[in-house]
Every structure is written in C-alpha cells, then in structure tokens.
C-alpha positions as CSV (number, residue, x, y, z in Angstrom):
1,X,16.9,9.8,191.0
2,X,14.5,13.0,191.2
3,X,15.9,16.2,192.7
4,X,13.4,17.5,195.4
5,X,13.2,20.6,196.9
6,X,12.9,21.6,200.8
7,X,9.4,22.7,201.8
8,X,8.6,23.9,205.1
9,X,5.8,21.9,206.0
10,X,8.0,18.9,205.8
11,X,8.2,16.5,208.6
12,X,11.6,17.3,211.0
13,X,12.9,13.9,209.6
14,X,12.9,15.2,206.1
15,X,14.2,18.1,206.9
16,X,17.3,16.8,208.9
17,X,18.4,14.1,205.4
18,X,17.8,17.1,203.1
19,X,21.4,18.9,203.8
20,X,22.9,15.2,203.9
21,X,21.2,14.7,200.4
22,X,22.7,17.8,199.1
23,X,26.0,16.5,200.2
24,X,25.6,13.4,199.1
25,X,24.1,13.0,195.5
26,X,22.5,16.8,194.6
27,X,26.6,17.9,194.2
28,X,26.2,21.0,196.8
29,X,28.8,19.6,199.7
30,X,29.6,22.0,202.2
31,X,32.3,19.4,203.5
32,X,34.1,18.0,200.6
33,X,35.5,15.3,202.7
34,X,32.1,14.2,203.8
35,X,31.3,13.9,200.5
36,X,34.3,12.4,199.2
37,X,34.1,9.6,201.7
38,X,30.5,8.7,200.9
39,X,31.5,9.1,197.4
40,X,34.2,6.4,197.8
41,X,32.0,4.6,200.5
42,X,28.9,3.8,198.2
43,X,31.0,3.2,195.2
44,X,32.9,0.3,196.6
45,X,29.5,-1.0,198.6
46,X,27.5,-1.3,195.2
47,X,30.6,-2.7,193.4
48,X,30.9,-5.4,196.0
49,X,26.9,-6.3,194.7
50,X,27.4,-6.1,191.4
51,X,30.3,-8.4,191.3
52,X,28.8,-11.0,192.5
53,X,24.8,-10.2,191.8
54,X,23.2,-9.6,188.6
55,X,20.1,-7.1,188.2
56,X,17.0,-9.0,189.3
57,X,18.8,-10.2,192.3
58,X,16.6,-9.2,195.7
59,X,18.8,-7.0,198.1
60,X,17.5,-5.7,201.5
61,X,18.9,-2.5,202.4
62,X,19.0,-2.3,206.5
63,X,19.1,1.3,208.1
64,X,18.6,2.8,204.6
65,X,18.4,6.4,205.7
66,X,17.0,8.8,202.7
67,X,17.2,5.7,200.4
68,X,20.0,6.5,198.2
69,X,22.0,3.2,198.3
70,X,18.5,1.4,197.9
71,X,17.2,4.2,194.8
72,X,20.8,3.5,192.8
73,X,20.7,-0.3,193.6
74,X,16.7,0.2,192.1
75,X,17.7,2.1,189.3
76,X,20.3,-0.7,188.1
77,X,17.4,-3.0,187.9
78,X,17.7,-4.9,191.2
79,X,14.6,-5.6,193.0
80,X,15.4,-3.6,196.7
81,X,13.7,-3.9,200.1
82,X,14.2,-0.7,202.0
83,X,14.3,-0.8,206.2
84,X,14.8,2.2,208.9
85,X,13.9,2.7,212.2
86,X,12.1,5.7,210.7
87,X,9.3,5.0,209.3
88,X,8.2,8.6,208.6
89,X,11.3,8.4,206.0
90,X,9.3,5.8,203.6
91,X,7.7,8.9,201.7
92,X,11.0,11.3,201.3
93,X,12.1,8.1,199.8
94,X,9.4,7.9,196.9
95,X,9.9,11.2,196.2
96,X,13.1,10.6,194.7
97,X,12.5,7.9,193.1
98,X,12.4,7.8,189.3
99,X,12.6,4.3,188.7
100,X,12.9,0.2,189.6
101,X,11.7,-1.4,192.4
102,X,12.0,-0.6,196.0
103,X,9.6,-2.3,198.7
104,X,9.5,-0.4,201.9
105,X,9.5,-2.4,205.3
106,X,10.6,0.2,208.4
107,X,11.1,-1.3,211.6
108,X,13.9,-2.4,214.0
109,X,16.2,-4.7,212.4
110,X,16.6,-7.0,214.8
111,X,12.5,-8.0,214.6
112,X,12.9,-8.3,210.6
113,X,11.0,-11.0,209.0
114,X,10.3,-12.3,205.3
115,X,8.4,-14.4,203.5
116,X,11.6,-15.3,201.6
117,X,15.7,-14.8,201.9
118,X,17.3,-12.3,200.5
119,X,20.0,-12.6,197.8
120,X,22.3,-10.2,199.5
121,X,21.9,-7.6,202.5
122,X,23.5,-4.5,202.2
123,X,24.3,-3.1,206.1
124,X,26.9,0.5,205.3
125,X,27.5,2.3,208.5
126,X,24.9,0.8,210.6
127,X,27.0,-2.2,212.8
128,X,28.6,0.3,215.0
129,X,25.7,2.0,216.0
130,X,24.5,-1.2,217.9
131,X,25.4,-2.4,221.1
132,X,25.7,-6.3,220.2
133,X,27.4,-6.2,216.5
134,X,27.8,-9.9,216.6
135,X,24.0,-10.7,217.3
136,X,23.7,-8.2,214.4
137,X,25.8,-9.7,212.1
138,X,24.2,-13.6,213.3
139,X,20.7,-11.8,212.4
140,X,21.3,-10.4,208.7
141,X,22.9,-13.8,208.0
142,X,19.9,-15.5,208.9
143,X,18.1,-13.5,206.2
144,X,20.4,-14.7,203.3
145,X,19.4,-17.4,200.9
146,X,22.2,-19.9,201.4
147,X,25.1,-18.7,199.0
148,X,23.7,-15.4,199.4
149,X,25.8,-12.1,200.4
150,X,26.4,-9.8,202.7
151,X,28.0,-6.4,202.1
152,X,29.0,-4.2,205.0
153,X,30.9,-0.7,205.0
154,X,32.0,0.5,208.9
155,X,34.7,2.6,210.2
156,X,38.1,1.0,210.8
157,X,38.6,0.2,214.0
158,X,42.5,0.1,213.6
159,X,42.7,3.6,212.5
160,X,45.2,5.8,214.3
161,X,42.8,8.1,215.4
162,X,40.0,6.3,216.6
163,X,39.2,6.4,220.1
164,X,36.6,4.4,220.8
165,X,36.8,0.7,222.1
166,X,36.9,-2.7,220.5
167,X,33.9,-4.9,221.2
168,X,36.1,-7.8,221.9
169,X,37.4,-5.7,225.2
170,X,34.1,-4.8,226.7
171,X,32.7,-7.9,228.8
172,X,29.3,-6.6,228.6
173,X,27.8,-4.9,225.8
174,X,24.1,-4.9,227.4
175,X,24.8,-1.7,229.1
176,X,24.8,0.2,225.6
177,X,21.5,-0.7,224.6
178,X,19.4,2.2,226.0
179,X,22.2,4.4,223.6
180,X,22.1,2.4,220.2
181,X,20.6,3.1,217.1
182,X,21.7,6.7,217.4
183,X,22.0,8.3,213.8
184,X,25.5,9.8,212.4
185,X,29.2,9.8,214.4
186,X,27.5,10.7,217.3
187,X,25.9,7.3,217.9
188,X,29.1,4.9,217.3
189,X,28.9,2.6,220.1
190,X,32.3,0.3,218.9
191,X,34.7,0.6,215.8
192,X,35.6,-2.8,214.6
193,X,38.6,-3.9,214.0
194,X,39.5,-6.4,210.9
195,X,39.9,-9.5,213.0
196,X,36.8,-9.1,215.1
197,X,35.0,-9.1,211.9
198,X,36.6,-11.9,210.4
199,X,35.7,-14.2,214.4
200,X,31.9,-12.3,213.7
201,X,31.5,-13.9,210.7
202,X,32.7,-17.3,212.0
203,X,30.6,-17.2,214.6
204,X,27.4,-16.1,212.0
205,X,28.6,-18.9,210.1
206,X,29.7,-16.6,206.7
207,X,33.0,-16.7,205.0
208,X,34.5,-13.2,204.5
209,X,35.4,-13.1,200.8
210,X,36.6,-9.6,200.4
211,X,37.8,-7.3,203.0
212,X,39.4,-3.8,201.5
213,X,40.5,-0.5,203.6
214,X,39.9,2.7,201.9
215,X,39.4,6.6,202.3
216,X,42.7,8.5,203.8
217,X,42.7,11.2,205.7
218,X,43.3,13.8,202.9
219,X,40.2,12.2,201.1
220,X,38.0,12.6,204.4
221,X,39.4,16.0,205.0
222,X,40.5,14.7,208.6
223,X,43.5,16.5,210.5
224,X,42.8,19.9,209.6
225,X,43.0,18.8,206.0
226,X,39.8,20.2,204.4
227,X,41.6,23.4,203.3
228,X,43.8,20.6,201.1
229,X,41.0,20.0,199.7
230,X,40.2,23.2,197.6
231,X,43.6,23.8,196.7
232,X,44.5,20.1,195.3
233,X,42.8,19.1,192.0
234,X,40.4,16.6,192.1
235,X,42.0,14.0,190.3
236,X,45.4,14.6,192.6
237,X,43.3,13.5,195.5
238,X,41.9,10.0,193.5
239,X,45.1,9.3,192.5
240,X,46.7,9.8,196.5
241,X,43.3,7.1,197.4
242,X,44.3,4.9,195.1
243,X,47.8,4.6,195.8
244,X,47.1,4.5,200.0
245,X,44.4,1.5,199.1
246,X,47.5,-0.4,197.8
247,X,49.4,0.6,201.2
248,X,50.8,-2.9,202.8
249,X,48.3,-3.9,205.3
250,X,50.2,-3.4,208.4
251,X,50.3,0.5,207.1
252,X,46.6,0.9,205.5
253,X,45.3,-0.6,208.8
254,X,46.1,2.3,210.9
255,X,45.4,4.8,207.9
256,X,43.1,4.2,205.9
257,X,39.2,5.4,207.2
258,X,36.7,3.0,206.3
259,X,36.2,-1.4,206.0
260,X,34.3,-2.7,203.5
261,X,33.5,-6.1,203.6
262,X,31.4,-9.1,201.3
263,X,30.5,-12.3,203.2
264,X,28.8,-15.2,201.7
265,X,26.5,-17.4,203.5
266,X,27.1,-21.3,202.2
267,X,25.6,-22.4,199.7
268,X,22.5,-24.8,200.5
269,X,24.4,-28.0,199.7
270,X,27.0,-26.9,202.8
271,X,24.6,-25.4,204.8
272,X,21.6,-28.1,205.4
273,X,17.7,-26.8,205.4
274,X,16.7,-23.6,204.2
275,X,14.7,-21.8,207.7
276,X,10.8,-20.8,207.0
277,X,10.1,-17.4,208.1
278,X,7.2,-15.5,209.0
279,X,6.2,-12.9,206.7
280,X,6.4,-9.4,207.0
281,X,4.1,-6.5,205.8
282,X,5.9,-4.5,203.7
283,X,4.8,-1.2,202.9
C-alpha cells in the first residue's frame, strides 16, 4: 500500500480519511487505543476470509471508507469490489494502491447490483449505522453465491458501557432513516447484541459459523485508560487481549468491545436457484 501525502487542494473528503489513515496503517496514532482496536479489528475480519477463502476468491467490500480492508484483501491476491456512499473517495483509494485488483462501484448499498454473486462480503462497522440492520443483513446475503460468506465486525451490544438501544426493543426503526449512514461513533443508530444477530441471520437465511468478542477496555483505551497505554509495554497489552478473548462468555459479553462474525449462505444444493441480477457499472 503506497504512503501519500496531504495536499491542500484535496477534496474535503480526503482530507477528513487522511488523519484516520495515519492512525490506521501509516503508524502515526495520536490515540493508541483507536489504533489498537482497528489493529485488532481488521486483523480478525481478514482472518475470518482467509480461513475459509483462497486468493482469487471475489469479495465485495461495503462502506469501504479510504479502502484499506479492500487494498490488503487486494494485495493478498483476492479479486475486491470496493463500495461507499462516497463516491469522491474512489480516487484517494487508487492512490494507495500498489497492487491486485480492486473494482470500484460507490453507491448506497441497499440499491447494489451485480452481474454475478460474490464469494464473500465483507460489512466491518457499517450495520449500526443503518436504521433497518436486518433488511441490511437480508440484502448482503442476497449478493452471496450460495455457500458464500459473510464477515461482519460491529460494536457489542452487551458491553457494559454501551448506551444505546437494542433493535429488537424499538417497534419502529423507520423513524431513523433521515439519520443513517452517518460516518464514525457519532452515527450508531443500534449496538447489536449477540442473539439479535444470531435471529438476523435466521431470518436472512445464513448460518452463523463463527461469532468471537474481542478488544477490552485497556486495548481501546476506554475508561480513562489511554495513559495505560504509554506506560505498559506493548506486548503486556496483547497478552491482557488475549487472555480477556478467552473470558467465559457470560463475562466477555459485557467486556469485551467489538463482535466479529462469519455467516455462510447455503450451499446451492440446500438453497434451490441461484437469483439473476442486474448488472452494475462499476467504476
């Protein structure tokens, strides 16, 4: 992945990903927690792929932000479809990146169509932000070849300091519409819960073949724990992630951070006909 520099003739857009880039892959954080969790956050994600997906495979990447899930999928060798609602976020994209195969197709994901499924879709921190997760989650699905994947990261729900509600309590969702799609914390709408993924993907007709809990709050920096941070050695704080990721449940649930989660689709044999869809115009 090329490093780029800021310019100041860049597009706002560009300008707003730049400081998260820095944070994220160009080593500079100014929040080690931040970084930390997206460390651990993309990480698991792209593990959760290449378990189960060989280089070659097509993955769509939806809500792909500045790209860099979709560049180190690309530089693996898998063939990647980036999507965002910003479509002025296609170009800061290319200019990072150094190598594989990324089509670009911006756009709302709710109105995404392809010529042909997708081996696995890869939706990290993007279900929250909408305002009807299970329409969301019924909508990837139907862009998975049968036997196909689905790998999601999202904030836990369950954890002990969350204050936002469950979907499952909210009798009408509709009213959150005109506030979805809202980049960064700012724009979570609901925190899911473990079990209201596990009825989603029932109801999207997916199997949930991995579920995991990860990032504490001395990881993250949360509760006034970023000074922690500098004075513990690195490898102090892995080995303290580690040993809370093999918490019991009915501990990690409340505090652990982050889900991650791999459904499969069935395979075609289970599943009956595979759909035609309409193509799209990728850029």
């Amino acid at each position: 992945m090329k490093r780029i520099q800021i310019e100041q003739d860049w597009p706002e857009s560009w300008k707003a990903s730049y400081p998260y880039d820095l944070e994220e892959i160009y080593g500079e954080p100014s929040n080690l927690g931040y970084a930390n969790a997206y460390k651990n956050r993309k990480n698991i994600a792209l593990k959760l792929i290449e378990e189960v997906l060989s280089p070659g495979a097509h993955i769509l990447d939806i809500a792909g932000a500045q790209g860099n899930f979709s560049l180190a999928l690309a530089e693996k060798g898998y063939k990647v479809t980036w999507n965002d609602l910003r479509a002025d976020l296609v170009e800061y994209v290319r200019m990072k990146q150094e190598s594989g195969i990324i089509n670009f197709a911006p756009g709302n994901a709710f109105d995404l169509k392809f010529p042909e499924l997708f081996d696995a879709v890869l939706i990290t921190e993007v279900i929250e932000h909408v305002a009807h997760p299970d329409q969301f989650l019924e909508k990837v699905a139907s862009l998975v070849k049968p036997g196909g994947y689905i790998v999601m990261t999202t904030p836990n729900g369950a954890y002990f300091r969350n204050s936002l509600p469950k979907f499952s309590d909210c009798p009408d969702s509709s009213i959150f519409e005109s506030v979805q799609f809202k980049p960064n914390s700012d724009g979570h709408i609901f925190l899911l819960h473990s079990e209201e993924i596990y009825s989603f993907a029932d109801a999207s007709g997916l199997s949930v073949e991995k579920l995991s809990l990860f990032t504490n709050p001395l990881t993250s920096g949360h509760m006034k724990l970023g000074f922690a941070l500098k004075l513990f050695p690195k490898g102090f704080v892995e080995m303290v992630e580690q040993a809370t990721q093999r918490l019991p449940s009915a501990i990690a649930k409340h505090l652990l951070i982050h889900i991650a989660a791999r459904f499969r689709k069935p395979p075609a044999a289970e599943h009956g006909i595979e759909p035609c869809l309409e193509s799209a115009r990728p850029i």
